[in-house]
Each structure stands twice: as C-alpha cells, then as structure tokens.
PAKOL-398637 format. One line per 10 residues: number of its first residue (from 0); their letters; for each residue x, y, z of C-alpha. Coordinates in Angstrom, 1 decimal. Example, Ala and Ser with C-alpha at 12.3 -4.5 7.8 and 13.67 -1.06 7.14 Angstrom:
BEGIN
0) AS) 12.3 -4.5 7.8; 13.7 -1.1 7.1
! end
This chain:
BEGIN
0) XXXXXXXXXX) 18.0 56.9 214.3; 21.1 57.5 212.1; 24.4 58.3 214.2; 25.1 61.3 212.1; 28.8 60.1 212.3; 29.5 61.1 208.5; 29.9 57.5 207.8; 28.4 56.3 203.8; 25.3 54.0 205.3; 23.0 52.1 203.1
10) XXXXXXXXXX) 19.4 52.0 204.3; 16.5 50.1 203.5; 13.0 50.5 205.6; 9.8 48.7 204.9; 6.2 50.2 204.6; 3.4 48.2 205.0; 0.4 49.6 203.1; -3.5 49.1 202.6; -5.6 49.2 200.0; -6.2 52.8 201.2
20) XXXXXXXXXX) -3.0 54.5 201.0; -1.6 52.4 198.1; -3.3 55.2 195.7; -1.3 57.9 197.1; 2.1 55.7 197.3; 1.7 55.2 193.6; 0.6 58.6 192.4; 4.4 59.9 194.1; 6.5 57.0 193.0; 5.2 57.4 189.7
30) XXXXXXXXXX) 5.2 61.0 189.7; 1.7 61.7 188.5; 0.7 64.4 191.0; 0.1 67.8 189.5; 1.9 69.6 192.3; 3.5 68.1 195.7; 4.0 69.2 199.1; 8.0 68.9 199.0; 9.4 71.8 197.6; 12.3 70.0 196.6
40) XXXXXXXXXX) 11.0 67.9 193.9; 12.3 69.5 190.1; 9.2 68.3 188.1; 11.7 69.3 185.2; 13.7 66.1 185.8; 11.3 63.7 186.2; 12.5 62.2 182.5; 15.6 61.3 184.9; 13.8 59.0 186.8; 14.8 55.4 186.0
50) XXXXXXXXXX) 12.3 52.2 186.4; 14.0 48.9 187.0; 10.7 47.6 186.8; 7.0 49.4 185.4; 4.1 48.9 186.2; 1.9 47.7 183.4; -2.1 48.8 185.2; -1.9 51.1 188.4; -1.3 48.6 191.3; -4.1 47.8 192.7
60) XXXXXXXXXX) -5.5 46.4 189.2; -2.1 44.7 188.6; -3.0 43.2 192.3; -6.3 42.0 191.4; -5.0 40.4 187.8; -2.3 38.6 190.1; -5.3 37.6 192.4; -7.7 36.1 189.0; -4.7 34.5 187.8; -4.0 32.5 191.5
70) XXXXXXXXXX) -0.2 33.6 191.4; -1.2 35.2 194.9; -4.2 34.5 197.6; -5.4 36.5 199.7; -7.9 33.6 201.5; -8.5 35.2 205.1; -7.6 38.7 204.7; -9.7 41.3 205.6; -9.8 45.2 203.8; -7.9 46.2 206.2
80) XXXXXXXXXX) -5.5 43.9 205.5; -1.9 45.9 204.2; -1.7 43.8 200.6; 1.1 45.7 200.0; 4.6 46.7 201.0; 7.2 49.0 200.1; 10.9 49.0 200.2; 12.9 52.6 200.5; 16.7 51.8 199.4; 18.4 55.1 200.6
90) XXXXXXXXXX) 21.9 56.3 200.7; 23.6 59.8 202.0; 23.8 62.0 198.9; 27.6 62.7 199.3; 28.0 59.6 198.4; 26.8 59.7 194.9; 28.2 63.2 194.2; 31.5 61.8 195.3; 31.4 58.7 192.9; 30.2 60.8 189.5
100) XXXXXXXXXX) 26.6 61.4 190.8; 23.7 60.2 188.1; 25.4 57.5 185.7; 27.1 55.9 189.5; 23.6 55.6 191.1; 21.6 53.7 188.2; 24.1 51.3 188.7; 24.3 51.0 192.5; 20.5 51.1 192.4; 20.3 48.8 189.7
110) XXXXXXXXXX) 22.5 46.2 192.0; 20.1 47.5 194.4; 17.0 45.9 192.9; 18.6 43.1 192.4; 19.0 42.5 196.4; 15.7 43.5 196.2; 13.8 40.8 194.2; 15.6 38.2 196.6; 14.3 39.8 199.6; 10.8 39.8 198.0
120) XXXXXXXXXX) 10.9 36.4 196.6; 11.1 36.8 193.3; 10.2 39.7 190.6; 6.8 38.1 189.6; 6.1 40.0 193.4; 7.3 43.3 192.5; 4.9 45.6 191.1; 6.9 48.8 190.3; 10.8 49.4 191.5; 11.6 53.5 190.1
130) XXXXXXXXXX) 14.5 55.1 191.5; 14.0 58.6 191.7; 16.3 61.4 190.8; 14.4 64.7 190.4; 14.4 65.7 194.4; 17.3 68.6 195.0; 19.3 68.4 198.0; 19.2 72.0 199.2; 21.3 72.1 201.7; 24.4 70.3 199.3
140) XXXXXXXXXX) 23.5 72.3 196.7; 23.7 75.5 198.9; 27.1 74.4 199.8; 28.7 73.9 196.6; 26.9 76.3 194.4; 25.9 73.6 192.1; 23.0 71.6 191.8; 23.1 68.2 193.8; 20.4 65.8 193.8; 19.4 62.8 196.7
150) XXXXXXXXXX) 19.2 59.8 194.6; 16.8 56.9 196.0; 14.9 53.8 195.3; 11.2 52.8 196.0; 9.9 49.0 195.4; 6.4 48.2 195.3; 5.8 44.6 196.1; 3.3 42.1 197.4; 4.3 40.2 200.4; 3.6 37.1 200.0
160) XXXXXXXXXX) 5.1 33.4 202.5; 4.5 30.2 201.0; 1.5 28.1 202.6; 0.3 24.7 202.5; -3.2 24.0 202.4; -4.1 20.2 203.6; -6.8 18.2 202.6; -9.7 18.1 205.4; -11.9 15.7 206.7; -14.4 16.3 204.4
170) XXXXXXXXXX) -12.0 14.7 201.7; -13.5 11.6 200.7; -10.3 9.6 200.2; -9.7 9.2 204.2; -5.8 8.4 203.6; -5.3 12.4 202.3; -6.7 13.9 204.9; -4.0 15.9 206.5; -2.0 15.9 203.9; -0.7 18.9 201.1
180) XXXXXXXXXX) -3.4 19.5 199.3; -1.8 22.5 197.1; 0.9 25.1 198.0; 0.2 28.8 197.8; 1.6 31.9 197.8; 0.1 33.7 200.6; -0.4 37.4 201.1; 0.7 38.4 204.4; 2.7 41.1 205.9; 2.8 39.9 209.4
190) XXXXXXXXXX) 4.4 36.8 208.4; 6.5 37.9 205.7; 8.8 40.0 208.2; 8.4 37.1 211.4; 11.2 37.6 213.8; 13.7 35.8 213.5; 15.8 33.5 216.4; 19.4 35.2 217.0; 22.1 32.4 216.6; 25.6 32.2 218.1
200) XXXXXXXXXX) 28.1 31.7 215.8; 28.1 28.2 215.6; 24.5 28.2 214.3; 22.4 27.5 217.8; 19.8 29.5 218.8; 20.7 32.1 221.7; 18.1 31.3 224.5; 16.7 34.3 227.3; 17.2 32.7 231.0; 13.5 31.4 230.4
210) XXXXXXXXXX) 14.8 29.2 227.9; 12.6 31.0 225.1; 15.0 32.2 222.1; 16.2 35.8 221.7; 15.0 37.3 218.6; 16.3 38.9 215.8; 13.9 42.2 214.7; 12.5 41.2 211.1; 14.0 44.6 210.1; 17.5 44.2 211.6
220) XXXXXXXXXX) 17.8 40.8 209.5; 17.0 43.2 206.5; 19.5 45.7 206.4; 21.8 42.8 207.4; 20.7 41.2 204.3; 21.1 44.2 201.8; 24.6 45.4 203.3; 26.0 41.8 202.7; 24.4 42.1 199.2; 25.9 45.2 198.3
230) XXXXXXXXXX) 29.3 44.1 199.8; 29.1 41.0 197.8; 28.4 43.7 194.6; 31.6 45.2 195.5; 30.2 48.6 197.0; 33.2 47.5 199.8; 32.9 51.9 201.1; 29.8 51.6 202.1; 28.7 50.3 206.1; 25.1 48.5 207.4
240) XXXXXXXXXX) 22.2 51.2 207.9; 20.2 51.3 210.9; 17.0 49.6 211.5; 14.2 52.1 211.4; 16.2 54.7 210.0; 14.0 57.5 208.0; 17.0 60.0 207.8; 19.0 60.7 205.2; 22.6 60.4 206.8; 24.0 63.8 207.3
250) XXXXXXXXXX) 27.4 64.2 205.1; 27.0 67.4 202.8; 29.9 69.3 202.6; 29.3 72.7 203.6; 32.8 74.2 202.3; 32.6 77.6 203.7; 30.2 77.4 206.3; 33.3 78.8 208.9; 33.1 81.9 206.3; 29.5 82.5 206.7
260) XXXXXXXXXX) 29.4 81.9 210.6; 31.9 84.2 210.6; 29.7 86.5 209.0; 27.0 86.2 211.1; 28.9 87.3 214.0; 29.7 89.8 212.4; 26.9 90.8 211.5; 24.8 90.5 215.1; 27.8 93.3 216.3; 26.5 95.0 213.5
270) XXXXXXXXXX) 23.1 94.9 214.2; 23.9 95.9 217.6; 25.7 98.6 217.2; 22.6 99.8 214.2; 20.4 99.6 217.2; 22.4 101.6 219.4; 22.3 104.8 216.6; 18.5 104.5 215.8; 18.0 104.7 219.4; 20.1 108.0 219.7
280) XXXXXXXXXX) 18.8 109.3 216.5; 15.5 108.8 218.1; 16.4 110.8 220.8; 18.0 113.6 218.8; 14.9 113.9 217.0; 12.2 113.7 219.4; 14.7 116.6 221.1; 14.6 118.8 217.8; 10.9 118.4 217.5; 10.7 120.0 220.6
290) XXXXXXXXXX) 12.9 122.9 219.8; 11.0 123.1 216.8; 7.6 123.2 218.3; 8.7 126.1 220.8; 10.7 128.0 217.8; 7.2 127.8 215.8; 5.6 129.0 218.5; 7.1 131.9 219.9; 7.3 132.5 216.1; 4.0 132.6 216.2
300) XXXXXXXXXX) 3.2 135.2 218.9; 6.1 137.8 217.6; 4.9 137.0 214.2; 2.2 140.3 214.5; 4.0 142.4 216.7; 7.1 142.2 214.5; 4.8 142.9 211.4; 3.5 146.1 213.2; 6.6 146.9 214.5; 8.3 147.0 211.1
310) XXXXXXXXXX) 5.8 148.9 209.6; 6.4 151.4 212.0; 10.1 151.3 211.8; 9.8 152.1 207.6; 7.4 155.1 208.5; 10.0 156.4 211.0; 13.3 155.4 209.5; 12.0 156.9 206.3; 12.9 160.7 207.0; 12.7 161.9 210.8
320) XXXXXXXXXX) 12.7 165.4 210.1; 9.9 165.4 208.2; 7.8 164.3 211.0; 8.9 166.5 214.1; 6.8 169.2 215.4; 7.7 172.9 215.2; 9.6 174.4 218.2; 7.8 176.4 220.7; 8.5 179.9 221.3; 11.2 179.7 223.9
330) XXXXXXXXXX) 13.7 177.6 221.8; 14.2 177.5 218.2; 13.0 174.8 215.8; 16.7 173.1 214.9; 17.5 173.3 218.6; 14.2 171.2 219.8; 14.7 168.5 217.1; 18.1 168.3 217.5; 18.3 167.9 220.9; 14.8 166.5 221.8
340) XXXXXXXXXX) 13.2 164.7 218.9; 15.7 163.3 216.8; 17.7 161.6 219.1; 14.4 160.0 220.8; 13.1 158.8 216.9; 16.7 157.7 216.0; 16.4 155.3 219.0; 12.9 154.3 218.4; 14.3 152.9 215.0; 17.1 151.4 216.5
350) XXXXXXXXXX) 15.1 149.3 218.9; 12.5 148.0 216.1; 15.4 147.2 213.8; 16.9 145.2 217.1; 13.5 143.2 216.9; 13.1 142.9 213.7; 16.6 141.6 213.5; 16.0 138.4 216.2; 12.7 137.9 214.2; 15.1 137.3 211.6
360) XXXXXXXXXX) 17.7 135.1 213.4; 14.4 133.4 214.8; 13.0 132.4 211.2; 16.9 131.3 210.2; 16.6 129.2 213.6; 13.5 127.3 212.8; 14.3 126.6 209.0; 17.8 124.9 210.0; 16.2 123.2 212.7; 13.2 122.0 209.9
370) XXXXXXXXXX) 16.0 120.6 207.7; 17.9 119.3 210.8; 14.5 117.3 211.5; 14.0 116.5 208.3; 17.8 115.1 208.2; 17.1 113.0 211.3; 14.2 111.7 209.9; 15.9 110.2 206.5; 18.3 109.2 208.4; 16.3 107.4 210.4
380) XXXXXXXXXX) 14.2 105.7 207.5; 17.6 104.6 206.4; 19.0 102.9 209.2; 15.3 100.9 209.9; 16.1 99.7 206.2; 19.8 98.7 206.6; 18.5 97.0 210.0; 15.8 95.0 208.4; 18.4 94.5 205.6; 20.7 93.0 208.5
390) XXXXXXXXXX) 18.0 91.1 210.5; 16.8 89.3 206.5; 20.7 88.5 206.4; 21.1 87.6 210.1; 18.2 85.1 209.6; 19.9 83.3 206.3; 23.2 83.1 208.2; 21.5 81.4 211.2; 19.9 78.9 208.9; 23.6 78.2 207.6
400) XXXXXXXXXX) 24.8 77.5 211.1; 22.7 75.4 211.6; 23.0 73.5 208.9; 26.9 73.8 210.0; 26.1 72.2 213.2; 24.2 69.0 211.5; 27.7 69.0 209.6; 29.6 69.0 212.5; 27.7 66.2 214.0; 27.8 64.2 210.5
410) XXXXXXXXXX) 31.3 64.9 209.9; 32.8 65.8 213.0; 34.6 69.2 214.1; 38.0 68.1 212.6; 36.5 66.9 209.7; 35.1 69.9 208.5; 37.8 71.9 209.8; 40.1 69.5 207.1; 37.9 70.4 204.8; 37.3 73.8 204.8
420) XXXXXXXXXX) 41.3 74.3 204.7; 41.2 72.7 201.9; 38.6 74.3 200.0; 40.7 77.4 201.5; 43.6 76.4 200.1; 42.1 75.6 196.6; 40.4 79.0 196.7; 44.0 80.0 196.6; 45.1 78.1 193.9; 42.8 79.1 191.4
430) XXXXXXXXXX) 43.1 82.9 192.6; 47.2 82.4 192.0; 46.2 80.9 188.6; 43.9 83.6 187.5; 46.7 86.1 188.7; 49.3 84.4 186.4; 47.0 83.9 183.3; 46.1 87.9 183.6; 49.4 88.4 183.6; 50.2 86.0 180.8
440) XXXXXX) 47.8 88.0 178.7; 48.8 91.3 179.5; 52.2 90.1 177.9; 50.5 89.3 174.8; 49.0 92.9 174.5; 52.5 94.4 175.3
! end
C-alpha cells in the first residue's frame, strides 16, 4: 500500500482481464456508460479526455481481427483464459495542479505511453491507451475552492511472449524435426509478467540457501521499469510507486483544515451547551403545564359559583335600601337598617366582590402562564432546529478532520502546519491589499 508520506509517486498496476469483464473495462475507459457508480466523474468533460491511441472496433472485435490476421495466437487457451490486460499509469493529483494541471499531464502522460508501448512490446499490442481527465478530486477541490481534477491513464493491451513452434515427428523431412518451425506471438498473461531472478550488482543471480534463485515480483520489475523511464524523460521530482498500489497517494492541500477543526470544537461545546438548555427548557415546561393544568382546573370548579356569586353581588350592590325589610314595632325603620341590615348587606358585597376579584387574578394567572407555555414551546422548537442545524454542521466538520488526518499522514504534522501559515499569511496579504486599494479609491472620490 502507498506510505502516505506526501512524497510525488508514479504508479502503474496491471489487470489481467477475460473475455468477460473486458466489456465492462471498455464501456468506462471509453466513457460510453449512460450513468456510473462514481459520483465523481463530470460527464461534462469527457471532450477532455485525450486518446494516445483509439480503438478502431470495440476490443474484443479488434482481438479477433488480430487473431484472423495471425499477428497474435491464442493456440491452447481456454475461455477463461484473461486475453487481455490493462495498465493504470497513476500519479497523486497535487502533482499536476502544482505543474499547471491539464496542458502538464498530456504531456507526462503522453511520455507515459510511450514507456508503455515498450513494456507491452510494441503498439501493434495496444488496443486503446485514453487518459482520462473528467473525474473531480473532491477532497482537493474542497480544499482550494476551485475545481481540481485526478488525471490518469488506462492501456488496453494484449499480452502476448514470443514462442517457437518446432517441427514434429510427423515432419517428413527427419533432419527438421525439432527444429523452429515458425515464431509466434503468443497470448499469455502468466508468462508475460514471469518472475524474474534478483541479481546482485555485478549481474549474478542472488541464490536462497537452497541454491534456487531469489526472485524478483513481475510487478516490482514494472514499476522499476516505468520510474527509470520517466527519469530518463526528465520528470527527475517524481520517486518509484509501490507494487500493488491501488491508492491515489495522499497530498491535497487542505489550506485551512486547522480553521475548520477549530470550528468543530467549537461547535461540539456548542452543541453541548444547546443540550444543556433544551433539557432545562424541558423542565420548565413540563413544570408550567402542570401549573397550568391545576390553574384550569380550579378554574373550572369556581368558574359557576363565581358566576352565581356575581350575579348576586349586582342584585345587592345595586341599591341596599331598596331591599331591607320594614322595622318592627319596637324600633324605628332607619334605626333597623342602619344598624342591622345595612351593615350585614354592605359585607355580603364586600365578600363576593373579594371572590370575584381572585376569579379575576385567577383568569390573569392562567393566560400568562398559556403564553408562558406557549413561549417555552417556541423556544423549544427553536433550539431542536439550531441543534440539528449544529449536529448537519458537526457532521461536515468531522468529514474535514478527517480528511485533515489523511493530510497529516500524506504530508506530515509540520508540513501542513508550514502550509497553513502560509496560506495564513497570504490571507493577510491580500486583506492588506484590498484595505490599501479601498483606500486608494476613496481618494479618488475625495
């Protein structure tokens, strides 16, 4: 697997494929899908998409023309047989960005092929060689607000090793037999990438302690072959890739990732602290429901008596006098109801004003404790927003850190630190520009 080191790697890894897949390999290298499962791809840019070499049929046709016209055999092979194989030329996509992106890799992929049709055997082999340039890097792109695209390189090819076929004993000249008969160019996979013996460096095989010779992975001698290719092109910044490496090699930028982790702590205090609140605004509210519920219902049960009671306090508050009896014979008339009845009325009234009065206060009670409620509630509805708002937010921060992580492991700690200080410091530059040329035109108005 790739270090992640932030080093500029050039990769290459071999597919082998059937007859079976080879459909599928073509209809993505060639882009004629109608939709595809990576959500990166820009169908938009396909037109960017440059072919070193086109296909003239789809490939298994062009196979089977190659095949009729003996430039390849297949003698032996079964249908399971992988005819055909695919080299994946692959670099990090800082590296590209950092050398002027598009116009930088046609040529570097363009040098590319050229490694390429030596490692195949020649460009009669190669069926299709397309270097793509319509897949986004997201994570790059999210990092410096522009779009940044992973440029790569697939090669269709048959493998073929060349094979002598000898004459047999059925030959009826007896002094050929065993001899070349004809030389062909086989199709074979398995022997195309042989291991091969490890040499010392003055050219001897390296031998095990059985005395059997160490070997050399098929795939090793590969990227060995295209590093010292590309060197020999004069791409002198760029180091060997690692056999069996399927990773794009982790060195995106991520200017203000410190920023945005920064953020996100921020942000989980935030949510804490949000929390916190809706879980005493839960309590306040559950607590005024209840004073609620007992307001409405003592409410409720005064709600008749109070309704007789002031009834009867209009009746009686109305005009006393008019409602005392006459005086009995031993005391005069003003004397009884000014001593007796009026007084005992007046307090009557007094009492069922006092109730009707707390009936009053009651009702004022429960209608700011409705709108208290009511309060509590919105307030509630709106913190449960801001949280989810936080937790959508929390969840596209974490993302970022840990795309910041990958960086740090690409780049190292120090490395990014470097760099974010000096995106920092550029921020600051341009700011201090933008404050001079404001001032420079407020000038002008003056």
């Amino acid at each position: 697997m790739a270090r992640n080191d932030g080093v500029d790697r050039i990769s290459v890894r071999n597919v082998n494929l059937s007859n079976a897949k080879i459909g599928n390999t073509q209809r993505h290298n060639e882009r004629e899908k109608e939709s595809y499962t990576n959500p990166d791809i820009v169908p938009e840019r396909c037109d960017f998409n440059i072919h070193f070499k086109s296909p003239t049929n789809n490939y298994e046709k062009m196979f089977t023309q190659m095949e009729a016209d003996k430039v390849i055999s297949t003698r032996g092979l079964t249908d399971e047989a992988n005819l055909y194989g695919e080299l994946i030329f692959d670099v990090n996509s800082a590296y590209f960005h950092n050398h002027g992106g598009y116009e930088f890799a046609k040529q570097f992929y363009a040098d590319a092929y050229k490694a390429a049709v030596e490692i195949v055997g020649g460009e009669q082999y190669i069926l299709s060689a397309v270097m793509h340039a319509d897949e986004r890097n997201r994570a790059m792109s999210e990092a410096l607000k522009q779009e940044v695209f992973h440029y790569h390189m697939h090669v269709v090819y048959i493998p073929v090793v060349e094979k002598e076929v000898l004459w047999s004993k059925r030959c009826k000249d007896p002094s050929l037999v065993g001899t070349v008969k004809e030389s062909v160019m086989q199709v074979s996979s398995s022997k195309k990438w042989l291991s091969q013996p490890a040499l010392d460096d003055d050219g001897s095989p390296i031998l095990q302690k059985n005395g059997k010779p160490v070997l050399r992975k098929s795939y090793s001698v590969l990227q060995d072959d295209v590093f010292n290719f590309m060197r020999a092109a004069g791409y002198n910044d760029l180091e060997r890739g690692e056999r069996g490496s399927s990773e794009e090699h982790l060195t995106v930028t991520q200017f203000k990732v410190e920023q945005e982790k920064h953020r996100l702590e921020e942000l989980d205090a935030a949510k804490t602290e949000v929390q916190a609140e809706i879980v005493h605004l839960q309590e306040e509210k559950a607590d005024a429901q209840n004073e609620a519920k007992e307001a409405k219902d003592r409410l409720n049960d005064l709600a008749p008596k109070v309704e007789k009671m002031e009834m009867l306090a209009a009746k009686y508050s109305d005009d006393p006098e008019k409602l005392l009896p006459e005086a009995g014979a031993l005391e005069s008339a003003r004397t009884y109801r000014e001593k007796k009845v009026k007084p005992l009325l007046a307090g009557i009234v007094k009492v069922l004003r006092s109730v009707y009065n707390a009936y009053l206060d009651l009702v004022s009670k429960f209608d700011r404790l409705q709108s208290s409620y009511e309060r509590e509630i919105r307030m509630n509805n709106t913190l449960s927003d801001r949280l989810e708002d936080v937790f959508s937010e929390n969840k596209e921060l974490r993302n970022v850190a840990e795309n910041y992580e990958r960086v740090c492991r690409a780049y190292g700690p120090e490395r990014v630190a470097e760099t974010v200080e000096a995106v920092k410091k550029q921020e600051r530059v341009e700011k201090e520009q933008k404050r001079i040329s404001r001032q420079m035109h407020d000038r002008v108005l003056r």
